[in-house]
C-alpha positions as CSV (number, residue, x, y, z in Angstrom):
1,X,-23.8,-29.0,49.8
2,X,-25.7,-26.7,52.3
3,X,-24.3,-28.7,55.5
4,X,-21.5,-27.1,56.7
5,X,-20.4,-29.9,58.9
6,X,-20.8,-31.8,56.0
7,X,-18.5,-30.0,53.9
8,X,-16.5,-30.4,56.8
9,X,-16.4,-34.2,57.1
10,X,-15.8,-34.5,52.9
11,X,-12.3,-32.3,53.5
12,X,-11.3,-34.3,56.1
13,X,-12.0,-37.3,53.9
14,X,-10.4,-36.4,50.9
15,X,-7.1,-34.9,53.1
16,X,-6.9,-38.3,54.5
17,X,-7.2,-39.9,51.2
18,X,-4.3,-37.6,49.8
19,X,-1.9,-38.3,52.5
20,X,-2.7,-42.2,52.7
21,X,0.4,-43.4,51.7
22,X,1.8,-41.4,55.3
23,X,-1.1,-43.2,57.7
24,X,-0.4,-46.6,58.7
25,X,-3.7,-46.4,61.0
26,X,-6.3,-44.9,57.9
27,X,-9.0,-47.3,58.3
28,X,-9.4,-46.8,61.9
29,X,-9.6,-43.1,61.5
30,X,-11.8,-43.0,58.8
31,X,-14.0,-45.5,61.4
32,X,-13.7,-42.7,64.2
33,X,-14.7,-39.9,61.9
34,X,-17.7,-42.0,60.4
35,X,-19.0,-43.0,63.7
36,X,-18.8,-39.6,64.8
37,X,-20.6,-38.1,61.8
38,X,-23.6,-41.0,62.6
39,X,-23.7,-40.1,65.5
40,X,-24.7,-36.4,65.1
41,X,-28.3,-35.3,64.9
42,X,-27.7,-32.2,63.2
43,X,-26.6,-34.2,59.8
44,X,-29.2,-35.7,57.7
45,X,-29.2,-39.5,56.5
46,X,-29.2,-39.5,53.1
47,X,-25.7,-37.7,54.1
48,X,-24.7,-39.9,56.7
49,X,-25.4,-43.3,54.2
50,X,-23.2,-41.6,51.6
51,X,-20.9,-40.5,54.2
52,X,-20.2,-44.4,55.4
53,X,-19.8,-45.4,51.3
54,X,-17.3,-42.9,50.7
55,X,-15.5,-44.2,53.9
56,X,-16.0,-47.5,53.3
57,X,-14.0,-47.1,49.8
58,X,-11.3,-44.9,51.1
59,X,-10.4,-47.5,54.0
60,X,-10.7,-50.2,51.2
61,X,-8.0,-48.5,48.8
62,X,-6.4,-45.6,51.4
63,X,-5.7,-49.1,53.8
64,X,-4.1,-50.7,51.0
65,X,-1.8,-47.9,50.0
66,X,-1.1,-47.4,54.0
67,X,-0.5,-50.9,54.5
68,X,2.4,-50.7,51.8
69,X,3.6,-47.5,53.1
70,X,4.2,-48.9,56.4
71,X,6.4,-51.8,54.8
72,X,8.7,-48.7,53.1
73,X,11.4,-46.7,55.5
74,X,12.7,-43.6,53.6
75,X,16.2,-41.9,55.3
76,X,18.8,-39.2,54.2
77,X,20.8,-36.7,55.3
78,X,22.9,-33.6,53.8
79,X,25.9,-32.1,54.5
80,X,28.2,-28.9,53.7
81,X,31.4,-29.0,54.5
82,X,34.3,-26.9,54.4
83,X,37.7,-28.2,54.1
84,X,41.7,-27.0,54.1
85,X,45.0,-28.9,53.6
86,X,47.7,-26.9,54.7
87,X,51.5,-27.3,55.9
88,X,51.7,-29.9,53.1
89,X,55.3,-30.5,52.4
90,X,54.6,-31.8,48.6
91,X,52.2,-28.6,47.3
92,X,50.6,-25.7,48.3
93,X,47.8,-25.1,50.8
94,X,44.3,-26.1,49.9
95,X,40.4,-25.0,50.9
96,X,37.4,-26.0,49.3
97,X,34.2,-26.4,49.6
98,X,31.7,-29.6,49.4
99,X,28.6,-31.2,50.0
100,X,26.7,-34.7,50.5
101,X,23.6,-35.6,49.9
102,X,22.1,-38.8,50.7
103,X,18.7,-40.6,50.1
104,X,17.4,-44.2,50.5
105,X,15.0,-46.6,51.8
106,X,14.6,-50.0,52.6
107,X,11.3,-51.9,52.0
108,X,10.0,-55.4,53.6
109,X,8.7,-57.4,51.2
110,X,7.7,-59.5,53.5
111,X,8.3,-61.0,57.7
112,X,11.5,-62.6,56.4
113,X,12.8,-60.2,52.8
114,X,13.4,-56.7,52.2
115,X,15.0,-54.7,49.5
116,X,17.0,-51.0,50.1
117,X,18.7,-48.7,47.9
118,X,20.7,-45.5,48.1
119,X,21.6,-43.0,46.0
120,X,24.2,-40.7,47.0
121,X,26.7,-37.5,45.5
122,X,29.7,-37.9,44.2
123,X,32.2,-39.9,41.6
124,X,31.1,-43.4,40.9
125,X,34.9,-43.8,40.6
126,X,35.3,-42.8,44.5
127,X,34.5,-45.4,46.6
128,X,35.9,-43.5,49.5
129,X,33.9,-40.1,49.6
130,X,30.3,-39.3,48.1
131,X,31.1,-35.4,48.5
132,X,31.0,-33.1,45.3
133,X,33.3,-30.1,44.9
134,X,31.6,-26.4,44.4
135,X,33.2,-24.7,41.9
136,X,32.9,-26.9,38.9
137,X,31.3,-23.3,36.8
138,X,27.8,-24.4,37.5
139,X,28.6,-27.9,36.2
140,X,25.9,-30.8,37.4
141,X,26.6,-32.5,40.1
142,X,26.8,-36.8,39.7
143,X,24.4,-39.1,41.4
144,X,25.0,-42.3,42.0
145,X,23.4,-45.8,43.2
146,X,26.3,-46.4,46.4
147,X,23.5,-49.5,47.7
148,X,21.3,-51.7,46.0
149,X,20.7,-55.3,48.5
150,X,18.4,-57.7,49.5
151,X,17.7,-58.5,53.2
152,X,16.8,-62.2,54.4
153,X,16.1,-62.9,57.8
154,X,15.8,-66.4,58.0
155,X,12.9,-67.9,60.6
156,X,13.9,-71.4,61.0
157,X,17.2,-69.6,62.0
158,X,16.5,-66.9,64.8
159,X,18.3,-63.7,65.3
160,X,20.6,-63.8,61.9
161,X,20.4,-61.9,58.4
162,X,21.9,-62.0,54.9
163,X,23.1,-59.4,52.7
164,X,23.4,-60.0,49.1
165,X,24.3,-57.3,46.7
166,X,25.9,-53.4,47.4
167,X,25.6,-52.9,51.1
168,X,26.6,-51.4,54.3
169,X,29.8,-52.6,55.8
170,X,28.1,-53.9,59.2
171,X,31.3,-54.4,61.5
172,X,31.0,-53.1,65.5
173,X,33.4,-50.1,64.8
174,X,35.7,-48.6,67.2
175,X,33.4,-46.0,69.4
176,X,36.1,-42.8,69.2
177,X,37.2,-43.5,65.3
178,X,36.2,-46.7,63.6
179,X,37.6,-46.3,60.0
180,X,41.4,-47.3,60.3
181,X,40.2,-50.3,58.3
182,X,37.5,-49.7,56.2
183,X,36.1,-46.0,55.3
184,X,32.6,-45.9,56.2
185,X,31.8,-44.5,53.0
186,X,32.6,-48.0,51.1
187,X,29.8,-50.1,50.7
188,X,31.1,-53.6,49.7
189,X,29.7,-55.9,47.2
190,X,29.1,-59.5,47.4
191,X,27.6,-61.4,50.5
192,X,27.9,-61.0,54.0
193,X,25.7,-62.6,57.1
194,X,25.1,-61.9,60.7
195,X,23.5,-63.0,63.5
196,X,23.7,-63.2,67.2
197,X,24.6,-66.1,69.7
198,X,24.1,-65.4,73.1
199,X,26.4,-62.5,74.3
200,X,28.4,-62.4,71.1
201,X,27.5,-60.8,67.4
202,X,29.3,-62.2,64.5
203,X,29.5,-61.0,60.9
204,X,30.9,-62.8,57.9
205,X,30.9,-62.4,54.3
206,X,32.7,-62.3,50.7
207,X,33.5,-59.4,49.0
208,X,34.1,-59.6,45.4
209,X,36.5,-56.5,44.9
210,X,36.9,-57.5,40.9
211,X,35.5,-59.2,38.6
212,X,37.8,-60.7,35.9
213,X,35.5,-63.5,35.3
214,X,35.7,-62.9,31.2
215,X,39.8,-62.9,31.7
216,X,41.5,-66.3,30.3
217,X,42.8,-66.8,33.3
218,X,39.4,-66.4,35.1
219,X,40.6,-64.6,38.1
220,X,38.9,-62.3,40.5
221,X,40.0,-60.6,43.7
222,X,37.7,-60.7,46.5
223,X,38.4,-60.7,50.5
224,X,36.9,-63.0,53.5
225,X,36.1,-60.8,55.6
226,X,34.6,-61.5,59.7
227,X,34.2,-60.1,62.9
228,X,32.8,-61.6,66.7
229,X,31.6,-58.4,69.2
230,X,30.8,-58.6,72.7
231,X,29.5,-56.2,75.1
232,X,29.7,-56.6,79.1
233,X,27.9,-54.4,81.5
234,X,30.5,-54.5,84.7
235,X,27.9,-52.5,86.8
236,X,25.3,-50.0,86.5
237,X,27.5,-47.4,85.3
238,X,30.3,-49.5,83.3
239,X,30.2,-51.3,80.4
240,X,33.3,-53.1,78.4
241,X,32.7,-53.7,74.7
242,X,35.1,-55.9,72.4
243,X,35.5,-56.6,69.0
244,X,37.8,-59.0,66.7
245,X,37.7,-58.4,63.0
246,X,39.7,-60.4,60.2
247,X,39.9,-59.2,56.4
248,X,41.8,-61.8,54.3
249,X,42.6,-60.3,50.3
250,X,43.0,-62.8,47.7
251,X,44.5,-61.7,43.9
252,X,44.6,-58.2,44.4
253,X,46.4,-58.1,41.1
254,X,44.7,-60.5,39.1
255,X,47.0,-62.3,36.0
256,X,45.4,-59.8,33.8
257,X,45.1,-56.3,32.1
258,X,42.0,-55.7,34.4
259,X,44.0,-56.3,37.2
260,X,45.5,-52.8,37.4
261,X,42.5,-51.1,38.2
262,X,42.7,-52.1,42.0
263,X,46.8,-51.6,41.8
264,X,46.3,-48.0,40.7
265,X,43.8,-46.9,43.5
266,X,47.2,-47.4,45.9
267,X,46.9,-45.1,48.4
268,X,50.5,-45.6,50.1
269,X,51.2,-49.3,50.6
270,X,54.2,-50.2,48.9
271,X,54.9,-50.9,45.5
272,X,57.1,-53.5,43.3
273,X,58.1,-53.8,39.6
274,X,57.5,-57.6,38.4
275,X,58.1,-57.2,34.9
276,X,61.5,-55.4,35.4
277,X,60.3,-52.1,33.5
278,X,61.3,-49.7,36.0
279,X,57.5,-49.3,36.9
280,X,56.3,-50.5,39.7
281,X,53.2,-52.6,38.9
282,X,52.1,-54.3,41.8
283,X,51.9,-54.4,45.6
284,X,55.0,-55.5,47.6
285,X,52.8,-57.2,50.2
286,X,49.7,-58.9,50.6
287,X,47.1,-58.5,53.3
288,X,45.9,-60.4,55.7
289,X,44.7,-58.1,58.9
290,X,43.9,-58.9,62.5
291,X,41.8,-56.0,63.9
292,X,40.9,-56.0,67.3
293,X,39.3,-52.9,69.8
294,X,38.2,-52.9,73.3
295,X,35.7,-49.7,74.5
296,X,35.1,-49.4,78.1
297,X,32.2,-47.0,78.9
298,X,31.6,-45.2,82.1
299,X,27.8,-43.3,82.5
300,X,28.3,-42.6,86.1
301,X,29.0,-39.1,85.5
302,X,26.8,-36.1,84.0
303,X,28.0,-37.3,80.5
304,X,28.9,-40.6,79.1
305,X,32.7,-41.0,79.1
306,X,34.3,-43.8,76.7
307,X,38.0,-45.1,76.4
308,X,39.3,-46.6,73.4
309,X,42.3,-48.7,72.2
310,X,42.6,-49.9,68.8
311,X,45.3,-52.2,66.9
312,X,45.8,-53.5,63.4
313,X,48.6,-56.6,62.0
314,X,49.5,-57.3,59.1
315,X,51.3,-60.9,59.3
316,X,51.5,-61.1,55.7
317,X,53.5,-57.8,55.1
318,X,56.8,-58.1,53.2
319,X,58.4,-55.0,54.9
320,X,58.6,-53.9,59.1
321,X,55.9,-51.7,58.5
322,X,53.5,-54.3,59.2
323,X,51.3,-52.9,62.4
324,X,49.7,-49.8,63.5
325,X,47.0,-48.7,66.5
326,X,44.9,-45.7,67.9
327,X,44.3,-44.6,71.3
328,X,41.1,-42.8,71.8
329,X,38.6,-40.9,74.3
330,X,35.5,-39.3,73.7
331,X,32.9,-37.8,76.1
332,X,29.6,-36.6,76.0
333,X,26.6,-37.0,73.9
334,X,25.4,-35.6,70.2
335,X,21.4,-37.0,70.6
336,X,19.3,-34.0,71.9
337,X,19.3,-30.1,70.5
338,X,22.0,-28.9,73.0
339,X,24.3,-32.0,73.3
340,X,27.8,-31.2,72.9
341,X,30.7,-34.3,72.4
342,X,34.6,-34.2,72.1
343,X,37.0,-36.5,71.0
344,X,40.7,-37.0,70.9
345,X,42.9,-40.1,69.3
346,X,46.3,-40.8,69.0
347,X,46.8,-42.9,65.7
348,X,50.3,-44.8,64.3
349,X,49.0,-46.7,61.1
350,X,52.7,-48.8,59.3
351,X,53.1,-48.3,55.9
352,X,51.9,-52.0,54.8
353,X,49.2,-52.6,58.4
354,X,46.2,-52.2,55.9
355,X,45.1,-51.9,52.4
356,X,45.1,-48.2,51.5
357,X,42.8,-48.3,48.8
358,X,39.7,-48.5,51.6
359,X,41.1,-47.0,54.4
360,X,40.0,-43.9,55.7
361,X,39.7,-40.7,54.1
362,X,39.4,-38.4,57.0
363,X,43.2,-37.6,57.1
364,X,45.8,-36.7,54.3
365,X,47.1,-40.0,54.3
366,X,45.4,-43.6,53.9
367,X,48.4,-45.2,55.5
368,X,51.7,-44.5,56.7
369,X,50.9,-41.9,59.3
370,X,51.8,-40.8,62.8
371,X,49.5,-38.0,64.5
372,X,46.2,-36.7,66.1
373,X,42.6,-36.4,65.4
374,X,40.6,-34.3,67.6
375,X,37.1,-32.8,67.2
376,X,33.9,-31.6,68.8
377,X,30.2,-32.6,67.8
378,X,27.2,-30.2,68.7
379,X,23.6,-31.3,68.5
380,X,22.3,-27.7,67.3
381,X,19.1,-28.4,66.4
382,X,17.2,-31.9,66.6
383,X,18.3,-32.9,63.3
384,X,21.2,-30.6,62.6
385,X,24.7,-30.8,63.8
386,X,28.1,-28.8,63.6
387,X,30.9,-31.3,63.7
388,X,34.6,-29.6,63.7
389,X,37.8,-31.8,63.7
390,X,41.9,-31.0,63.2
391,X,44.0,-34.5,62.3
392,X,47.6,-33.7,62.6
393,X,49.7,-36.1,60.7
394,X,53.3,-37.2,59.9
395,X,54.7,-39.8,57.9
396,X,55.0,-42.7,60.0
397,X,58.0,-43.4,57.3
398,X,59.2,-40.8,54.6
399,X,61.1,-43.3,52.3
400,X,60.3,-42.0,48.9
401,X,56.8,-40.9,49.1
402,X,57.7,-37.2,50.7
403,X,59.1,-34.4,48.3
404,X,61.0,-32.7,50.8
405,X,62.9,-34.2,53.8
406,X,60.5,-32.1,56.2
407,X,58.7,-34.6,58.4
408,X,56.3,-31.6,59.5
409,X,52.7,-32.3,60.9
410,X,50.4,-31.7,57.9
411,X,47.0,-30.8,58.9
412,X,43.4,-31.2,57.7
413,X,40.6,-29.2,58.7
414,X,37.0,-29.7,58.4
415,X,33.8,-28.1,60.0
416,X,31.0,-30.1,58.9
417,X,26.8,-28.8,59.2
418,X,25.1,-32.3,59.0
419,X,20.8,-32.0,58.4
420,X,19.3,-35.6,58.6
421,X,15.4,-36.4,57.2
């Protein structure tokens, strides 16, 4: 084609075609370009008629692939982190390196249903971390599906949702440190709803934690699990926000040979022998946790300062280790290139307060621990940020689960470079 302006206008064309499934608004750009190329003298109309066709077909098929693309919401993030254990009192010092990587999307099928996956690092054995060790001799790294759910968001019923599937746990979460309880790397499976009702959120929902529905006995172990939040601006500058959770675990030990699977992912509650082996095989208590935290937030200053107090019971505990709590403070912000945030939080978690196996993996120990957690957060780019921390821990109790009789701090160490896309 001789025109150079027409040339021009069939690139732009065909670029917009190629990148339709990124343009929500196609059809009312290839409108503005059409009208434009009408409107110019210099073009001649055999061009501008063939012109309008093309555009006309591109808005009919680029429209439909933009329309769908507007329905999908692609995330991830990546991470490299490097990581030491050291005063241990049961083995030597420890640094390696590791890395994340996260990808998924969610996609509305429609105003009420949508659908999301994510596929994540790590073992699909490890519920509680999706990093990968270097230094596996070039080995390949595993992938694995951590979410697969469906989404209903009811009409008839405003202002609540439904999960159904492997999901997000969606608890209000303590604002300084929010994984006492559950690690925010495990992604539960079963059902769980939520809503709102005036001031208050609420959450509930059944996790199936195993499956021994082919067993004689047809037992499975699952938890109820539920949460109300409120938040409660006192002025312009102060806000109070409060949470009450409740996790209930039923047949953590199933009657059958399936049943040790959960039992062996113990991460310090403890133990019993119930066949009189000398082994133990089971857990000497059962769970049944009242978690609640209050956050009062003051923006009055040049950063956002935030208070936090934490506690966790275990009624249902056979042994006095049955409580534990954090006291935390954090200030400043991590949202714009330059933002810089600290935090610092005392934490006492009893041997038997929670169920190990979910707990947190941020410190050497999932329960049973006295110590400190403090770390600093710096926005360094505007999706990239350096987050250090240093938890300090003791057993809370050394019965028989420390090789020495050295109740030393043992210390983790972690500086983390986070990149989110």
């Amino acid at each position: 084609m001789k025109d150079s302006k027409g040339i021009t206008a069939i690139v732009v064309l065909a670029a917009m075609a190629t990148s339709a499934a990124a343009q929500s608004g196609l059809d009312a750009k290839l409108k503005k370009l059409n009208d434009a190329a009408q409107a110019d003298p210099a073009l001649s109309a055999d061009f501008k008629s063939a012109l309008a066709d093309v555009a006309g077909e591109l808005g009919k098929s680029g429209g439909g692939v933009g329309a769908w693309a507007s329905k999908l919401k692609c995330y991830g993030d990546f991470r490299l982190r490097h990581e030491s254990d050291f005063r241990l009192d049961d083995s030597e010092s420890r640094n390696r390196e590791r890395l994340r990587l996260r990808v998924g999307a969610d996609y509305a099928v429609n105003d009420q249903m949508s659908v999301g996956a994510r596929l994540v690092t790590g073992s699909a054995t490890d519920e509680n971390s999706p990093h990968q060790n270097l230094g596996a001799t070039f080995d390949k790294m595993a992938v694995n599906l951590d979410r697969a759910f469906l989404t209903w968001k009811p009409t008839f019923v405003a202002d609540t949702w439904i999960n159904a599937g492997k999901f997000g746990h969606a608890f209000e979460k303590n604002p300084v440190y929010g994984e006492l309880v559950w690690d925010e790397d495990v992604q539960p499976t079963g059902l769980a709803a939520g809503g709102t009702y005036g001031a208050f959120k609420w959450v509930a929902g059944e996790y199936l934690l195993l499956d021994n529905s082919t067993s004689g006995t047809l037992e499975s172990a699952a938890a109820f699990v539920a949460q109300v939040s409120t938040s409660h601006k006192l002025s312009d500058t102060n806000k109070l926000t409060g949470a009450f959770a409740f996790y209930r675990y039923n047949r953590l030990n199933p009657d059958d040979v399936d049943g040790s699977r959960l039992f062996a992912e113990n991460a310090g509650n403890a133990t019993t022998d119930t066949t009189g082996d000398a082994v133990a095989d089971d857990y000497l208590s059962r769970f049944t946790i009242y978690n609640p935290f209050v956050a009062f937030e003051h923006t009055g200053m040049s950063q956002p300062l935030i208070f936090a107090a934490e506690y966790v019971l275990n009624p249902r505990a056979k042994i006095d280790g049955d409580s534990g709590y954090s006291l935390g403070v954090k200030w400043g912000k991590n949202k714009a290139k330059g933002d810089c945030q600290y935090y610092y939080s005392y934490q006492v978690m009893e041997q038997d307060a929670v169920l190990s196996n979910f707990t947190n993996d941020d410190f050497l120990f999932g329960t049973n621990y006295r110590g400190h957690l403090v770390g600093m957060k710096w926005q360094c780019l505007e999706q990239a940020e350096l987050h250090v921390s240093l938890s300090a821990m003791r057993r809370d109790d050394l019965g028989t689960t420390a090789t020495t009789d050295d109740d030393q701090l043992q210390c983790r160490a972690r500086a983390d470079f986070n990149f989110r896309f």
